[in-house]
C-alpha positions, 0 to 999 in steps of 0.5 A: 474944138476945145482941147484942155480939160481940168483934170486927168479924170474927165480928160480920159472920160469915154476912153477907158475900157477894159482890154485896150492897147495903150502906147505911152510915153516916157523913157525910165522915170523921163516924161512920163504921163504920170496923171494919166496913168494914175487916173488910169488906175484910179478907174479900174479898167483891167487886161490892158496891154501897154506899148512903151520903152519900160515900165517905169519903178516899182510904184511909178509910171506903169509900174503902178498898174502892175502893182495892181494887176491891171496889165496882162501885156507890156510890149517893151524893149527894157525891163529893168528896174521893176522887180514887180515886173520881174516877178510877175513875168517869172511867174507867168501872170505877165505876157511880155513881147520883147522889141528892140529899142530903136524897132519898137520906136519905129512900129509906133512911128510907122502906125501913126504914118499908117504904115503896117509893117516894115523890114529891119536887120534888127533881131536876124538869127535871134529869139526876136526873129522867132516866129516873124516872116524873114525876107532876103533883100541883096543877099541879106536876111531882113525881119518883118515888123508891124506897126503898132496901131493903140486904141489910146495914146497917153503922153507928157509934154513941156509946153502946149498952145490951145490948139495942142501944138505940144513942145517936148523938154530935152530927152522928154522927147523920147517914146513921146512923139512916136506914141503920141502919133499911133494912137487913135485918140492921143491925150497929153499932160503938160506943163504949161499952155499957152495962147494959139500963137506964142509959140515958135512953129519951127519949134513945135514938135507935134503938131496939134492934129494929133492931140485931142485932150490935154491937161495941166498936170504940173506942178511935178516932182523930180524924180531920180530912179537911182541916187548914187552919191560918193563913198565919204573919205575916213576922216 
């Protein structure tokens, strides 16, 4: 089955439609699919509900889908940074459903195990628990979260082999992994791909199952959320 596609585009050809549930990776401006997120733009498809950690900046990442009023829901544990996403949540154009990080890292993992819900201690006695079933287990009260189960997956990589064997970078790794797995159809953006073979398979961290487009989307530019520098000392 071949796997590498030569753009964006046609790696998301057939995939797009209006309403879908999109799991994407990347954490602040950190592995983000960004190619893929721009032909997702680019395509036009509308009412879209993104499951991922935030939304990037204004103009980055997601944050360019919301520019162009492409998502009516983000399922996401931070929403900094975004004024985009700020006003148009204070507005109620926006609908947000609020998950703890390391919760919203687990429903995606549990979907991609095909795990529909687990009980976490995470969010007891908060707003998180309003309207969730609560369970007791020895004497202390646990919420029940589900799984996330996307029509898509959209995730950036380091390094892949032809076969979609997928190398994350240091703290790329983030949502990447858990996004990738819980979608019905995952498409990667890398770096660079190598032969079948090149890599180290105690190095891999997704396994090629899981992949079934990828580009090349490299080369990339740096990006820095904020640039903090030091006051200059008078002279």
């Amino acid at each position: 089955m071949k796997k590498l596609f030569p753009d964006a585009n046609s790696a998301l050809d057939g995939l797009l439609k209006n309403d879908l549930l999109i799991a994407s990776g990347g954490f602040g401006l950190c592995g983000l699919p960004e190619r893929l997120l721009d032909a997702v733009r680019d395509s036009g498809v509308t009412g879209l509900t993104f499951v991922s950690n935030n939304a990037g900046i204004d103009n980055e990442g997601i944050g360019k889908l919301l520019r162009t009023k492409q998502v009516k829901k983000m399922i996401s544990s931070y929403v900094g940074e975004n004024k985009e996403f700020e006003r148009q949540y204070l507005a109620g154009e926006l609908e947000v459903e609020f998950c703890p990080q390391g919760t919203l890292a687990e429903r995606m993992r549990a979907g991609g195990a095909g795990i529909p819900g687990f009980y976490t201690k995470t969010g007891v006695g908060t707003l998180v628990a309003e309207g969730k079933e609560i369970k007791e287990f020895g004497g202390e009260e646990y919420i029940l979260e589900r799984g996330i189960f996307a029509d898509l997956s959209l995730v950036k990589a380091w390094k892949a082999d032809e076969s979609g064997n997928l190398v994350f970078r240091k703290t790329a790794r983030n949502f990447n992994l858990p996004a990738a797995t819980c979608g019905k159809v995952c498409v990667a953006e890398v770096e660079e791909v190598v032969p079948v073979g090149s890599l180290d398979p105690d190095c891999i961290h997704l396994p090629g199952v899981y992949v079934q487009r990828m580009i090349i989307g490299a080369p990339y530019e740096k990006k820095i959320e904020f640039r903090t520098v030091r006051e200059r000392e008078a002279a």
